[in-house]
N, C-alpha and C positions, 0 to 999 in steps of 0.2 A: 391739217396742212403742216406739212413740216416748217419749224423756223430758224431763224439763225443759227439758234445755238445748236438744233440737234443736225442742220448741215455743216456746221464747221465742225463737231463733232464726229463726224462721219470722215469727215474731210483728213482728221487728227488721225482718224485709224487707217484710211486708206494710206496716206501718203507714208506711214511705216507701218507695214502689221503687226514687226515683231512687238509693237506696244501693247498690243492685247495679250500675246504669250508671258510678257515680262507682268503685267497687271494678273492673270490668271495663277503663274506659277510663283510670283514673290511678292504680290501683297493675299490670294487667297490661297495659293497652298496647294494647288489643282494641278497632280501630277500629269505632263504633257511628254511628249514624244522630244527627246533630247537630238535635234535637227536642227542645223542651219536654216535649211531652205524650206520658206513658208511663202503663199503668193495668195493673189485676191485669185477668187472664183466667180462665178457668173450666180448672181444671188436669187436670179427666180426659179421659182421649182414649180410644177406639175406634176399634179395628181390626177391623172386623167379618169373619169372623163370631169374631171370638176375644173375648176380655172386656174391659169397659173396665178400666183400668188408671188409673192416677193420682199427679200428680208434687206435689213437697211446694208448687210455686212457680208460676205463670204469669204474666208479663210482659210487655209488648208496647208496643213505643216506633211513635208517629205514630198519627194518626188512625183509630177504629176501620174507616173505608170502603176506608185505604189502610194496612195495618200495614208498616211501614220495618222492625222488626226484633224477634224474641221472645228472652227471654230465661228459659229452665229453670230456676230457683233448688234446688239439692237442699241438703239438710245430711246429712252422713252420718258418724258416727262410730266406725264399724265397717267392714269388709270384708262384711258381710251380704248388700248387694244385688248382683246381676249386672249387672257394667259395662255388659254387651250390652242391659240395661232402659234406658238412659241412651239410648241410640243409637236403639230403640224411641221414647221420649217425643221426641226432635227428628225423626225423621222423620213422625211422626204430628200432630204442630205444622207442620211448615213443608209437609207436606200440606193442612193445614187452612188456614192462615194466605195461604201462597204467599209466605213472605217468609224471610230467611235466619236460621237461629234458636240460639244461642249456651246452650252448658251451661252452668251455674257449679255449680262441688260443694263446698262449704264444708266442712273436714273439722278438728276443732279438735285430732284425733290424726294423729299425723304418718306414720304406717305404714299409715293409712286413705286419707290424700291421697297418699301416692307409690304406691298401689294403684290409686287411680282417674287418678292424671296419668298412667296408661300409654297409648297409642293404645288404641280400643276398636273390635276389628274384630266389626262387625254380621252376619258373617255371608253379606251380600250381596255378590257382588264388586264390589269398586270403592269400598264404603262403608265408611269407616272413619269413626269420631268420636274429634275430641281435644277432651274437655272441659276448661275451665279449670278449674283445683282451687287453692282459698285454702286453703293447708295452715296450720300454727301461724306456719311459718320466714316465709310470704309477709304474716302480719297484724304490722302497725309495730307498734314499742317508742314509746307516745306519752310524751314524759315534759313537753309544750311547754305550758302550760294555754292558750295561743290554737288551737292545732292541734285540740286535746281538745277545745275550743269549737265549732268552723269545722266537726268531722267525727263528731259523737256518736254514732253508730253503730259509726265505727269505731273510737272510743276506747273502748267500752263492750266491742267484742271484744278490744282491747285487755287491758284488764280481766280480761278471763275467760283469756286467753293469759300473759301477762305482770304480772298483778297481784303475784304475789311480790315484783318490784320496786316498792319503797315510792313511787317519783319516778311510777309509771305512776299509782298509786292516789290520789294527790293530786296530779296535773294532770288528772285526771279529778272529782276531789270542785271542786280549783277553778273548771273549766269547769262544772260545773253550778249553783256557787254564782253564778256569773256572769249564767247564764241564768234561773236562776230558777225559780219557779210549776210546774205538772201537767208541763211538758215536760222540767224535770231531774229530777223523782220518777218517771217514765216509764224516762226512763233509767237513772237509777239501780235501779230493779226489774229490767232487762233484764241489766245485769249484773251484778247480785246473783244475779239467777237463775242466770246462766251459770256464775256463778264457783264455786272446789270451796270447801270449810268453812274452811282455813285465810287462803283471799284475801276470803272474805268478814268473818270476823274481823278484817281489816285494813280493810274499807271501813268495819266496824262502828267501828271505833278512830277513825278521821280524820275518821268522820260525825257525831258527836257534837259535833263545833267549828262544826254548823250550825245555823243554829235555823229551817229550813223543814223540815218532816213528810215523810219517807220511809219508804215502804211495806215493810221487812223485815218478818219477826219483830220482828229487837230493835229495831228505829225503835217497833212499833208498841207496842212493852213499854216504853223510856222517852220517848218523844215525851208518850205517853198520860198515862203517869206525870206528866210535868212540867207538862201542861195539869191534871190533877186536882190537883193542890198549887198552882198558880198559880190556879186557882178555887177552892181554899179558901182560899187565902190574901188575895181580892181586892184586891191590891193592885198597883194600876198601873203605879206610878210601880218598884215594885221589877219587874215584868214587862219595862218599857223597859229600865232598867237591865238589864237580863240580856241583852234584844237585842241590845245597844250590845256589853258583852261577847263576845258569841257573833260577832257580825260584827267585832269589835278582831283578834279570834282568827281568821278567815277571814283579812283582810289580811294577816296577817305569817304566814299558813299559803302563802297566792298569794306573797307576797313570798321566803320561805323555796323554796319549787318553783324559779320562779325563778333561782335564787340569787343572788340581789342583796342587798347590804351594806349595812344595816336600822343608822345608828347608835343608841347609844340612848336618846342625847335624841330619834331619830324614833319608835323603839321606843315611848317613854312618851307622845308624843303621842297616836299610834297607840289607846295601852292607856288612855289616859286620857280619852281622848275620847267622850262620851254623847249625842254627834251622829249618830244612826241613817242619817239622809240622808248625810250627809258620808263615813262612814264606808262606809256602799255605793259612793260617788262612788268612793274612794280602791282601795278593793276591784276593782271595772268597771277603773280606770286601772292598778292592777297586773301583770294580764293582758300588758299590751304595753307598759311601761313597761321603760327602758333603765337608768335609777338609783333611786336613792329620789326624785332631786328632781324630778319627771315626774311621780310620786304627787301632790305636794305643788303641784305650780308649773302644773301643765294650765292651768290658766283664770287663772293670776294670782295664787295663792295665794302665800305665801313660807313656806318654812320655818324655824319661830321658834326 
């Protein structure tokens, strides 16, 4: 039965495909069809007279009259399926298709991806399939908050691999803080999802220093919370104030990832400061900033 993690995994590649292109051609090297336009396809195939059959993923880079190239998306986190099914789904695709068609088997246990990276002999003479497998060892250690930025998909697998390390989980919270709005609570949900009880317990810890609403459980137990006390309490001016707070505490969270040397006359500026705008400013420039005084000095600023 499929579970969380291999539908919100699904869910990770649907909702952009080009993630699978950017994982196949820049972390494995798997020359593809240099195309903008890539779209989901209809993933069950038939091999008549035998049953249809049907693959987690269908992908297909170039124009739907001329397809340049398909790409299989599996997740698999078990030894379960027969590798020989994998070799089934591409020759039944690139029958269909007439174009050359590439496996990817995302496997987030590592005795499941060295199971599937073996050659997969179909049977047929002659036909072998080597599918690509992104096993744990092949998803990066992101710990950069621009990188976590530039590739959210794959810092969110990140995430679910590598969230143990505390540098993974906040160059991830800071990359999302960066971005913002439905698109960093998107991803924040994708790996939350993924992630096992004790790394989500650490995204729970370093999400809290946010004040945008993310879709957990416990987002949704004190986000909620803080909006019904901030509506009994109507009080505006103390609402700003908490924002200004909550993003003081983001900058010197990006700062601290980072590690950049925060003195702390900057420190108190940073914390002192009830300039929402400004303080985002300074937050977006942290990202890719080389000292403190880059924070401070982008546009002309001086540090007092």
């Amino acid at each position: 039965m499929p579970s969380p993690r291999h539908d919100t995994l699904i869910k990770l590649f649907s909702d952009r495909p080009q993630l699978a292109v950017e994982i196949l051609r820049d972390l494995m090297g798997v020359e593809l069809p240099d195309t903008p336009l890539i779209r989901q396809e209809e993933s069950t195939f038939n091999t008549r007279p035998s049953d249809d059959f049907e693959a987690d993923l269908v992908l297909v880079l170039g124009p739907p009259q001329e397809p340049a190239h398909a790409i299989i998306v599996e997740i698999q986190q078990d030894k379960s399926k027969q590798p020989r099914q994998l070799a089934r789904y591409a020759a039944a695709l690139w029958l269909l298709l007439d174009c050359d068609v590439t496996v990817l088997v995302v496997c987030p246990d590592r005795c499941a991806a060295a199971h599937y990276a073996q050659p997969i002999e179909s049977g047929l003479t002659g036909y072998r399939l080597q599918a690509r497998v992104l096993g744990p060892d092949g998803i990066p250690v992101i710990t950069d908050p621009q990188q976590a930025a530039d590739h959210l998909g794959v810092a969110a697998m990140s995430v679910m691999i590598h969230g143990r390390t505390r540098k993974v989980v906040e160059a991830f919270a800071a990359a999302l803080a960066a971005t913002g709005g439905e698109h960093a609570t998107k991803y924040y949900e994708y790996a939350y999802s993924m992630s096992t009880p004790d790394v989500r317990r650490l995204m729970e810890e370093i999400m809290t220093s946010t004040d945008w609403p993310v879709y957990s459980p416990f987002a949704r137990e004190h986000f909620g919370r803080g909006k019904a006390e901030g509506k009994a309490e109507g009080k505006a001016e103390g609402k700003a104030e908490g924002k200004a707070e909550e993003a003081a505490r983001m900058v010197l969270l990006v700062l601290a990832t980072r590690g950049l040397d925060v003195p702390a006359e900057s420190q108190a500026r940073i914390v002192s400061s009830t300039d929402l705008t400004q303080l985002e400013t300074w937050a977006t420039r942290a990202i890719t900033a080389e000292t403190i005084h880059d924070v401070f000095n982008e546009t002309g600023e001086r540090n007092s």
